[in-house]
N, C-alpha and C positions, 0 to 999 in steps of 0.2 A: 386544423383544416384551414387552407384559407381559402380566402373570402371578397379575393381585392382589396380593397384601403377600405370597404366598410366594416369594422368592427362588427363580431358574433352578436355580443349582447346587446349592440345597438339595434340589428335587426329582433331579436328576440325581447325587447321592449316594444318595439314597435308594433310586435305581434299582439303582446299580452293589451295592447291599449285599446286592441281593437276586435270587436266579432265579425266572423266571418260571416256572419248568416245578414247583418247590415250591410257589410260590402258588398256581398253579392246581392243581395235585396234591392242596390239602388238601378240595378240593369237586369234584375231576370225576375219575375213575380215567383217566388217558393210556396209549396205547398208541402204540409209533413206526410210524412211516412214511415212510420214505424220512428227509429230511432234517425232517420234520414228528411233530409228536405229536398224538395225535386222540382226541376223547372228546365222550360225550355234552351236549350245552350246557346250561347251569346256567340260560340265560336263558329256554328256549322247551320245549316238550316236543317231542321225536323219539326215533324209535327207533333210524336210521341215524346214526354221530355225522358230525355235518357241523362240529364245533368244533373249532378247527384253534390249535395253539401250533405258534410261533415262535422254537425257542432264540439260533438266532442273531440274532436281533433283537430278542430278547427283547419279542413281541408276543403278541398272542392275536386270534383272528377266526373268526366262525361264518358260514358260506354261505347257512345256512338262515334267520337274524334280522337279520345283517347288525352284531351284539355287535360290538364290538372296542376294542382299546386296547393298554396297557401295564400291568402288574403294580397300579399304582396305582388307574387305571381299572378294573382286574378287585376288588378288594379293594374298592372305594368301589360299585361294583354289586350284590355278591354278598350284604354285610355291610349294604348300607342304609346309606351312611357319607357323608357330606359328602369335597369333594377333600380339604378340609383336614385333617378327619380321619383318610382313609385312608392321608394324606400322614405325620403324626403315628404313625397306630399301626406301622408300616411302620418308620419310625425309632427308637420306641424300640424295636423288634425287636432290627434289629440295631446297637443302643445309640449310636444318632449323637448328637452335640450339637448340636441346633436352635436353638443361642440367638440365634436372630432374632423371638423373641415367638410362635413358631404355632401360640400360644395362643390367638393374636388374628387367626389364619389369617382362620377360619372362627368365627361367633361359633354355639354351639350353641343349637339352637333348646330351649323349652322341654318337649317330650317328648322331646330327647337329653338335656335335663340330671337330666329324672324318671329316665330309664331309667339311666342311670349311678348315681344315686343310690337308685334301686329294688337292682340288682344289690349297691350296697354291704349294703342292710338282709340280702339272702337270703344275704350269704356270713355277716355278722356272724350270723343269725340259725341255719345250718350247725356253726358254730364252738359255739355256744352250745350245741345239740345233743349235740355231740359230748359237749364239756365236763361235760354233766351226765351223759353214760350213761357216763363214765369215771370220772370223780370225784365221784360225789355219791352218797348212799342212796339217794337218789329213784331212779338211773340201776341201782341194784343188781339188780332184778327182773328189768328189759329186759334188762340183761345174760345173767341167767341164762337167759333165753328165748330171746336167740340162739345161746346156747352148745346147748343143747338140738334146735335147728334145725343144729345142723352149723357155725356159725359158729364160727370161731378169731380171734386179736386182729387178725391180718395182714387177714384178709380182714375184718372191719368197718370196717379203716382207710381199705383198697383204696379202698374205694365208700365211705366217709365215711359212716356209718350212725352215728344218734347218735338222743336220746331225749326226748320233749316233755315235759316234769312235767304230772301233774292240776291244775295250779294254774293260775287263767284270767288271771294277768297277768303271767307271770313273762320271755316276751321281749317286751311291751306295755311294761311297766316298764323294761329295755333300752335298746329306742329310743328310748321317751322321755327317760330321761336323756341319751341320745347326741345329743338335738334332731335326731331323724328329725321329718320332718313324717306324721303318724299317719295322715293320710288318704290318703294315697299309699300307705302301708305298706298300709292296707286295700285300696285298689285292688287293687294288687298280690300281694294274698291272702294276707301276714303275718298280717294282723288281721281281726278282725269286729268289725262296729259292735255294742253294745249297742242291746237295744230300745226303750229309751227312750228313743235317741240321744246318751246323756250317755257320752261317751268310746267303748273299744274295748276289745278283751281278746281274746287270743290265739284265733284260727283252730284251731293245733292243739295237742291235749290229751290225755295219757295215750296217746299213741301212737309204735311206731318209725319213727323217720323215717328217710325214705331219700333225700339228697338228687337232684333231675333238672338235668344239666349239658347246655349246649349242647354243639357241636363242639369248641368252643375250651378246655373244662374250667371256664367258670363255672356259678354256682351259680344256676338259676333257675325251679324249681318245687320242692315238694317233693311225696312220696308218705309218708302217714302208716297206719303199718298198725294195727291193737288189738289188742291181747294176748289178748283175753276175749272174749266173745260179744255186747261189742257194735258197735251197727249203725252207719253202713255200715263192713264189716270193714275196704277201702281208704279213704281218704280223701286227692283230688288236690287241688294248688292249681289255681286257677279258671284260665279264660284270662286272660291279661294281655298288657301290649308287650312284655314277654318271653318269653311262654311261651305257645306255638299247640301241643295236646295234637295236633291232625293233621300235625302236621311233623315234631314230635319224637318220635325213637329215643333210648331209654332205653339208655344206656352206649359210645353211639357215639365220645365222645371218648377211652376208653383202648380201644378194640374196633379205631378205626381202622387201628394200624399192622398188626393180624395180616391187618386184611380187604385193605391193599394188598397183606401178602405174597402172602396164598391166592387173591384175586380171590373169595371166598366169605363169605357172610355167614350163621350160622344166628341163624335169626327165633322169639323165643321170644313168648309173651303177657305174663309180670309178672316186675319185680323179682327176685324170690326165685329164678326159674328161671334166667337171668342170672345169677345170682351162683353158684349152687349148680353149676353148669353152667361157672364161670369156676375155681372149684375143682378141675373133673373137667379141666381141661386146654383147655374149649372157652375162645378168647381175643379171640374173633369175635362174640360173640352181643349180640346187640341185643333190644329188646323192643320192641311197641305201647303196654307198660302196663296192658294189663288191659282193651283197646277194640278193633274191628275195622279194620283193618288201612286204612289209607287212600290215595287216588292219590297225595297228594302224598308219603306217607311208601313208597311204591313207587317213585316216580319218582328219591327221594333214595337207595333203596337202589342201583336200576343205574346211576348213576353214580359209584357209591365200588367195586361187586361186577357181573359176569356170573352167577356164580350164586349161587342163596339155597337155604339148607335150611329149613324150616320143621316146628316141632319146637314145636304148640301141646300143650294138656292132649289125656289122652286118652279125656275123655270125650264124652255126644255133642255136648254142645254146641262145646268143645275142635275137634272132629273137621269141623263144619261151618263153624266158623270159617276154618279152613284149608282148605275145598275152596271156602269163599270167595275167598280172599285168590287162589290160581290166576290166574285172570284178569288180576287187578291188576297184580299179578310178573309175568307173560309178557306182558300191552300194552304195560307198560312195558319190555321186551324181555329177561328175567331167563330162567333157565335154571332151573327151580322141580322141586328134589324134597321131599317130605313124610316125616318121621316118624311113625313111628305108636306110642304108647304102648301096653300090654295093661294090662287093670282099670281102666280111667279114671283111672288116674294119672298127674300133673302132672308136669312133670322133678322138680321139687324134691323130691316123694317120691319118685320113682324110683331118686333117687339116695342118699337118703336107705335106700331098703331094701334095693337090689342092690348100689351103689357105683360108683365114677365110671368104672372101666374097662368093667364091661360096660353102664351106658350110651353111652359111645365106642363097645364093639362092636358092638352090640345094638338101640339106638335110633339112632343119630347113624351109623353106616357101614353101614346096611340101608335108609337113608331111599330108598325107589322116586319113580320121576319122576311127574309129577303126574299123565302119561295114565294109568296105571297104578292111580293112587291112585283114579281118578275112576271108574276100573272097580271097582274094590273098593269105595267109597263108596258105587256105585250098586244094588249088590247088596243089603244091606241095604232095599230097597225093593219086592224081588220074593220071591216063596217061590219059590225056586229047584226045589223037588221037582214041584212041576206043570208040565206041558207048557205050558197058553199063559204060564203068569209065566215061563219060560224060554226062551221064543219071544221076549215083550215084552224081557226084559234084555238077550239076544242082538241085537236088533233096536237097543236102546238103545246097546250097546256098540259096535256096526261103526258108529253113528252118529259118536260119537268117535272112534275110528280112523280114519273119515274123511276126520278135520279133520287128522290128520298130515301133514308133508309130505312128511316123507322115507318115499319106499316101503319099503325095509328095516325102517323101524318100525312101517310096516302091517303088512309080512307080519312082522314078528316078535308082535304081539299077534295077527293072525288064526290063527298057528299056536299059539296058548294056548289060544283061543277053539274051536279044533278039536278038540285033544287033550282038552280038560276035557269037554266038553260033546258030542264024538263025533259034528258034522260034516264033513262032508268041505271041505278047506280052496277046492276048487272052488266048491263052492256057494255058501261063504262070500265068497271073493271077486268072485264075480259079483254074490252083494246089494251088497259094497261097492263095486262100480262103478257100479253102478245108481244110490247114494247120493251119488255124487261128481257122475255125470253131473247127477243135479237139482239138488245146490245149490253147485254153479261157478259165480258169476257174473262174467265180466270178471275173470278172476284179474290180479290184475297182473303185470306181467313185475317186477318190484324195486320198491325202496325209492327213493322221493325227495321232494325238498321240496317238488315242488307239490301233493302226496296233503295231503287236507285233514287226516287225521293226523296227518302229521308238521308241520303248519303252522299251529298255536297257539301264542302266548306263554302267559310264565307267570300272566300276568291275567287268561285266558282269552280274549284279542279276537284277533282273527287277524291274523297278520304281511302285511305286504305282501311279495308276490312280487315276485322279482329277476328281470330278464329277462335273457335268458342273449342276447341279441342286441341292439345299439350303435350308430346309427349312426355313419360312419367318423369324423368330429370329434370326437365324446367318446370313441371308441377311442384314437385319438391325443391327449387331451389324458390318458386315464388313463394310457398309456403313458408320457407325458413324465414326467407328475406323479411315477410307482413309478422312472423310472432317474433324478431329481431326488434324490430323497429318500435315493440311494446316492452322488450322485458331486456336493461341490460346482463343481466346476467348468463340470458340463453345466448347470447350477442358473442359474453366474450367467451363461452364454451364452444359455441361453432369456431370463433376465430383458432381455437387452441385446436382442435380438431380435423377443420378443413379448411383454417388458412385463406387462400385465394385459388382455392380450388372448384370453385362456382364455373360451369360452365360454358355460361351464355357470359361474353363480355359485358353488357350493360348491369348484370345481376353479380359479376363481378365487382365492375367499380362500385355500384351503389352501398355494397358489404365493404370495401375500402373505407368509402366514407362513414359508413358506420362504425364502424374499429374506431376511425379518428374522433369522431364524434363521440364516444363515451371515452375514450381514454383522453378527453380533455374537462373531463368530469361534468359534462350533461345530462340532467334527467331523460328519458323516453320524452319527447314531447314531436308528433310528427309533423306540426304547423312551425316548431323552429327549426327543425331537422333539414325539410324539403326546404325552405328558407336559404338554409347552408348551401345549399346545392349549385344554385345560378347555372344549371346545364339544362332545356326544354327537356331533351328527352328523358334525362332522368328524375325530375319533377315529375313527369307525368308517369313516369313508370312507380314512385314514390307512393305517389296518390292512390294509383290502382289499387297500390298492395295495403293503404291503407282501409280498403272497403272487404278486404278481408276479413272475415272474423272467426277468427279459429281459437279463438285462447282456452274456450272451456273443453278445445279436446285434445288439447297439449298438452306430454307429459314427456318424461326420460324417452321413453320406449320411441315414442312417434318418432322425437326430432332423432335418435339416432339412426332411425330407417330413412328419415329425408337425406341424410348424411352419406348412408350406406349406397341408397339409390343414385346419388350424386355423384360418387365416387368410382362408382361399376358404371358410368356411360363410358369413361374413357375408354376402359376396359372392353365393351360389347361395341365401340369402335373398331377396337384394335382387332378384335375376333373376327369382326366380319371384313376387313380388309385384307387379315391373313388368308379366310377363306377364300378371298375372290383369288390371292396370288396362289394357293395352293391350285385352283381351276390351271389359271395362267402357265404355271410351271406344268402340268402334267398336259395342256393340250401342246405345249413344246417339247415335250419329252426328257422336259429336266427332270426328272427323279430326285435326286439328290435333294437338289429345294426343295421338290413338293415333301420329300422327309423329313428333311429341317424344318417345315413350317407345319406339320402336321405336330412336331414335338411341340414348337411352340404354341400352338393352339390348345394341343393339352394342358400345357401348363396354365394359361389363360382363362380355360374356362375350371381350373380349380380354384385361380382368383377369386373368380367370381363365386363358387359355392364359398368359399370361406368367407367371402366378403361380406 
């Protein structure tokens, strides 16, 4: 079978070096099920997870977009990664010797070679950073500034915080020694053009920089703060091919391991609270940056966390930011409680003037659930001391309560709303039935992929729907294909029997590929098999069939009825288009044909009894 210039066994080391359940693990939180691990899909937005790993097959397949593959194929989708690539970084993981050139796998295009060579400028340009706030005069002041803000040596290093001199060429002069190409460095928002267009000079200036890493721990934005009162006090790198400011969560690559422990994630808005906040013991906290909270940076947090604490500033704008973000965290299916800060203070002062334990107590183990929040939020709107603004809030409030679903947490907010405010919990819950009855509409009974919610890609264009019903020849060709794919021996009996006689093209090739595949002497193995393949659709077709499990009702008898049934569709083609010409001939008044095809029809459908 080939394979490009990647050698077989090189992908199939590559495989055995690695589990799939850590691959996918570092992009989607799994939870087990039965013999399966299950989590939201990276590829499509749902709330339900329909994304299904495969340990002992080391596969992966989603129900709901029809994804699928093996470790390699997940890493080459997830990452943006050519095969060769994902082939490559894979390997030097866990440090195999590829010396068969797969260098020259995949030749990288020219925005892979920018973008490798972009990441080299922001690490060197990180490094240098650091370098001057440690070792230089220049870096002495910043220093004492963040010593002054609560910062210790440890924790500057943590987060790789380092310091831009007021001098406008000093990593411009850098890279250009290094023969970075300078215009790219600008793209990529190292550098700014001069206005006259005569060369470039450093982006950032007199400011602390705090370097922004993806998942993985590289270095690809920076966040530059001012010491002083000048403007603007943040200062981000621009978008680039590296760095989407809507996707990216600020400290999620050392936050990860605590959020697999806890399944929790607290959401703060900037840098500083993150940090100050990773001091007080939180080891979970991710930030926005300093920007409102966006779908896809919600979409990313429920598949790493179930639930989010969100713990913005607390002033008003702080306050509405996060009665924002609510929505986003629970469409995206998150479990969202709020903290609340007193005096409009940010974590970073908070902790700064009370200390890190009774922030833990205080703000961060007091955070209330969002319904909750959103009645407190809302009050602020009404003068609670007059009868109709107390009517209107009340009215406002069992609106939200409402929307609950679990009655226990109706009636536990209707009996707050009773006691506070001294009506009778009857009354109250008759408006709230009243409220429910007018706006139910078509509740649905559950969650599924054909609900247009659950049935967007991550492109936004809509997935085609799977039908959940076959007729019986491609039921039995998927059938053969998934007990193929486990037993060469049944593999090479179909092939001696029915050949390339599969009658869906794609369920064709894929049984091609399998012929090649054990007569080059391969074990069953479906993580190097789908490996072989390098064609999407039929990886994911692969995958499918490997969530099949039929083996313990496989015997002689079965597979030669999937054979038989396989064999008679062409046949009950041919039947019925005879029929339709025998119509044809006799409302023309050819006779003749309509008797020659009535013979042949005979004949046809004895095929079939014999068959």
């Amino acid at each position: 079978m080939s394979n490009g210039r990647i050698p077989e066994h090189v992908i199939d080391a590559v495989l055995k070096a690695h589990d799939i359940v850590e691959i996918v693990g570092r992009h989607v939180h799994l939870t087990k099920q039965g013999h399966y691990l299950k989590g939201l899909c990276p590829f499509h937005s749902e709330k339900t997870p329909s994304f299904t790993v495969t340990p002992e097959r080391q596969i992966y397949h989603c129900f709901g977009c029809g994804a699928g593959g093996n470790a390699i194929r997940f890493i080459s989708e997830v990452e943006g990664l050519s095969f060769g690539q994902a082939v490559r970084k894979l390997a030097n993981e866990a440090n195999l010797d590829v010396g068969f050139g797969l260098q020259n796998a995949q030749e990288e295009t020219k925005e892979q070679a920018e973008r490798a060579k972009l990441l080299e400028g922001y690490e060197m340009a990180a490094k240098l950073y650091q370098y001057i706030l440690h070792n230089t005069e220049q870096g002495k002041a910043a220093k004492a500034y963040l010593r002054d803000r609560g910062m210790n040596d440890k924790l500057i290093e943590t987060f790789g915080l380092g310091y831009a001199p007021a001098r406008w060429d000093t990593l411009t002069n850098l890279l250009d020694k290094k023969q970075y190409f300078l215009p790219l460095m600008e793209q990529g928002g190292l550098l700014s053009a001069k206005h006259d267009g005569n060369g470039y000079v450093d982006k950032f200036r007199d400011r602390i920089m705090f370097p922004i890493y993806d998942w993985k721990g590289q270095v690809i934005a920076f966040g530059g703060r001012a010491m002083g009162n000048v403007q603007p006090k943040y200062l981000n790198s621009p978008e680039s091919m590296l760095f989407h400011k809507s996707r990216t969560l600020y400290n999620l690559h050392l936050a990860r391991p605590q959020i697999r422990k806890t399944q929790e994630i607290v959401l703060f808005e900037g840098y500083m609270d993150v940090i100050r906040a990773w001091e007080a013991g939180i080891k979970n906290g991710v930030a926005t940056m300093g920007t409102a909270l966006t779908s896809e940076q919600a979409e990313s947090i429920r598949r790493l966390a179930e639930r989010v604490t969100v713990v913005y500033d607390g002033d008003q704008a702080g306050q509405t930011a996060a009665y924002k973000s609510i929505p986003l965290l629970e469409n995206a299916g998150c479990q969202v409680r709020i903290a609340m800060l007193p005096d409009a203070l940010d974590p970073d002062e908070y902790i700064a003037k009370y200390g890190s334990e009774r922030f833990v107590r205080e703000v961060i183990e007091t955070a209330v659930p969002s319904i909750k929040y959103k009645l407190l939020y809302f009050r602020n709107n009404y003068r609670l001391q007059e009868d109709g603004e107390k009517l209107r809030y009340i009215k406002q409030a069992l609106k939200l309560i409402a929307g609950l679903s679990s009655p226990i947490e109706r009636e536990h907010y209707l009996r707050e709303l009773s006691s506070e405010f001294r009506y009778s919990l009857e009354a109250l819950q008759q408006n709230l039935n009243e409220i429910r009855l007018q706006t139910e509409k078509n509740v649905r009974s559950g969650d599924n992929n054909g609900n247009p919610w659950n049935n967007v890609m991550n492109n936004g264009k809509p997935r085609k729907e799977i039908p959940s019903m076959v007729p019986a020849y491609q039921f039995a060709e998927r059938q053969l294909l998934a007990v193929m794919m486990l037993d060469r021996d049944i593999a090479g009996y179909v092939e001696r029997r029915l050949g390339d006689g599969f009658n869906v093209e794609a369920h064709a090739a894929l049984a091609a590929y399998l012929y090649s595949y054990y007569a080059q002497g391969y074990e069953p193995n479906a993580g190097t098999f789908i490996g072989m393949l390098q064609d999407d659709k039929l990886e994911s077709l692969a995958s499918s069939l490997t969530l099949i499990d039929n083996r313990n009702g496989i015997n002689d008898a079965v597979i030669d009825d999937y054979i038989r049934e396989i064999k008679k569709y062409p046949l009950l083609q041919s039947l019925e288009l005879k029929k339709e010409e025998v119509k044809q001939a006799e409302r023309s008044g050819d006779i003749p044909r309509a008797l020659q095809l009535g013979s042949e029809i005979i004949s046809l459908e004895k095929q079939l009894k014999s068959s």
